[in-house]
Structures are given as C-alpha cells and as structure tokens.
N, C-alpha and C positions, 0 to 999 in steps of 0.2 A: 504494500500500500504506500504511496506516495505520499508524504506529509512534505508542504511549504510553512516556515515560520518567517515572518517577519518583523523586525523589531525596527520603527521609527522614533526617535525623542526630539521632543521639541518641549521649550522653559516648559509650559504652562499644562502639558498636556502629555501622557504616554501613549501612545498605540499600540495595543498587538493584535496583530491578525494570523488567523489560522485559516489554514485553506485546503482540502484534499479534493482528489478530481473526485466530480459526482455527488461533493458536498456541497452545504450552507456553509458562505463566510459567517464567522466567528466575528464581531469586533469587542475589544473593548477599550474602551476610554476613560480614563482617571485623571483629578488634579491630583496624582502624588506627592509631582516634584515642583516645585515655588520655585522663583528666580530669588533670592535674598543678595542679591548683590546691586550692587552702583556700578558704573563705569561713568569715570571723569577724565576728559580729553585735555591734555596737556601739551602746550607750545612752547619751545624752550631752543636755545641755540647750545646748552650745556650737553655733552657729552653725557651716555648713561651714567658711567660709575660718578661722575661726577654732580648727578640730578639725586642720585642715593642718600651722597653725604651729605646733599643741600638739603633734602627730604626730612633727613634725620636731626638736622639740626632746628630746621626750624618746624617740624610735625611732633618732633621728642619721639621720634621711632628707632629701629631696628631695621634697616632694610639691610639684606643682605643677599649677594648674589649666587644664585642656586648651583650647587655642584655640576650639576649637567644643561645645558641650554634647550630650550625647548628645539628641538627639529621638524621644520616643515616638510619639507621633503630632504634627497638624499644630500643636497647638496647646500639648503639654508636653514638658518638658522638663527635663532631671537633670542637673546639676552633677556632673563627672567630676575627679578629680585623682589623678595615676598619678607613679611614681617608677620609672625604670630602674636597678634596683643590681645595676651591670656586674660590681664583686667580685666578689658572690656568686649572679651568674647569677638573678635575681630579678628580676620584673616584678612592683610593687603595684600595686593599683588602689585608693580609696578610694572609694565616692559614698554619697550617700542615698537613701534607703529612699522619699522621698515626694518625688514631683515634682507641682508644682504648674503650673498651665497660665495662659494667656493669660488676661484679664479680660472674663466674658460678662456683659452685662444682660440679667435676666431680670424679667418684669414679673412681679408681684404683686397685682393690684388695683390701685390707683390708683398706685401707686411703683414706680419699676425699680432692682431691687436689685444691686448690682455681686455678681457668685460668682466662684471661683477652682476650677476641676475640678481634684480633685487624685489621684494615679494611683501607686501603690507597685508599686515592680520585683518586690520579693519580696512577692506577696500572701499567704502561708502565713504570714509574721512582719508582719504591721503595724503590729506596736508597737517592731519595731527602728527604730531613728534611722538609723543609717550601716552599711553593710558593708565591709568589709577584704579586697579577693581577692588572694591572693597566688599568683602561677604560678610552680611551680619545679620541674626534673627532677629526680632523685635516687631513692635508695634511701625506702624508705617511714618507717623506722624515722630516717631523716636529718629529712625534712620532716615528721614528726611531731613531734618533740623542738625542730624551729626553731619550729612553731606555738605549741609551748607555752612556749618563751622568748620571743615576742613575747606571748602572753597574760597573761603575768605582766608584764613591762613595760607595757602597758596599763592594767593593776590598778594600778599604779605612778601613772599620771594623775588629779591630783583632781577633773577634770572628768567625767573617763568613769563612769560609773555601775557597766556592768559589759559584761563580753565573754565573751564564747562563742563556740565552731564551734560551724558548723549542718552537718546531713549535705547533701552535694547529692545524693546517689540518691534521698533522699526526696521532694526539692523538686518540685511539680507546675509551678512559675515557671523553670524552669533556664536555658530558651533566652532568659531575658533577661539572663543572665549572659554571653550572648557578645555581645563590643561591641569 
C-alpha cells in the first residue's frame, strides 16, 4: 500500500496531510506553533564583530559569535551572534543581511576574474545591513513596549543609522528566519 506524508510549517499554522491512492485526504490544521519573536532591521556602516561590541555596550548584552556560521548553501555563509538573557527569558539573535560566498574565477576573455556570490537572508529588504531577532513569550502589549525600548536604545548608537521592525506575516523570506 502506498502511503504519501507530507509535512508543510508555516509561523501561525501546521499542516499534515495524508494521502493513499483510492483514499480521502486527511487534513489537519492546528495553531501549535506562535511566532514569539520581533525582527528589527538594522542600518549601520560598522562591521559585524564590531556592531556586537557596540550592541553590548550600549544594550548591556552578551553577544557572542556562534562557533559555527550558519551555511546557506555549499559555498555561503552568514555570521550569527546570539545572547541568552536568562533574566529576562530572552533569546537574541543578531546576523547580516548579506552573506557572501566562497571565491569563484570566472573567465572573461583573456583574464579570470576572482567574484564573491553574494546571497541576503531577507530578500524583500536588501538594503538592510543586520537584523535583530529577539524570541520572547509574554503578553503582546509586554513585548511590544520591550521592542520599543530597545528601538530607542539603538537610536541611542552613533553608529547605527537607523532601526525598525519589519512585519514577519508579510515577509515572503520567513523560513530563513528559522536557524
């Protein structure tokens, strides 16, 4: 007997469908899983490691860059740095916006010219530098009001340009938010 399982997740919603020939599809639909996170978009001319130290100094965090970098595919790659603030039940994440790959020669006519593919997590913003994810349970009206005392703390930074939430129901990139 032929059995198909498939598994779709999406924030707000899980799908599983079952399916055998000469069967009724199966669906079922559940709110399981809740998005509990923010994402705040970040514009800065400061290098990463160097937007960490900034972060920490003036957030009073913890960031620190994660032993292994997140891998896009086989050849890019994106600088992660995460802060677990036990206090206040908080997990941040920091990274950038554009990861840049492995070094290919590509001929040109007579010369092979070194290229760097370069590949953004969030393709709907590609003019953001860094993102801010910050996971936290709570009352809606609690982590709303914490997003916006870190926004202004931010503003506080001479290096950062400027910062905003972005909506994630909008984002067509979302599943690259989970990492």
């Amino acid at each position: 007997m032929f059995k198909e399982i498939q598994y779709v997740h999406w924030f707000k919603n899980l799908i599983f469908t079952l399916s055998t020939p000469m069967a009724a599809v199966h669906k079922l639909t559940s709110d399981l899983y809740e998005d509990y996170f923010a994402l705040i978009a970040m514009h800065s001319s400061l290098e990463d490691y160097g937007l960490a130290y900034t972060l920490n100094l003036y957030l009073k965090s913890n960031f620190k860059r994660r032993w292994k970098d997140l891998e896009i595919s086989d050849n890019v790659t994106v600088p992660i740095f995460e802060w677990k603030d036990d206090i206040n039940e908080r997990y941040w994440t920091f990274f950038t916006n554009k990861g840049r790959g492995m070094k290919t020669m590509i001929e040109t006519g007579l010369f092979k010219e070194d290229t760097f593919p370069e590949y953004h997590m969030i393709a709907e913003h590609r003019e953001v530098d860094y993102f801010l994810k910050i996971e936290q349970e709570g009352s809606e009206s609690h982590r709303q009001a914490e997003i916006e005392r870190t926004i202004s703390k931010l503003f506080a930074i001479p290096k950062i340009i400027t910062a905003y939430t972005v909506d994630i129901q909008k984002l067509k990139s979302r599943n690259n938010l989970i990492f």
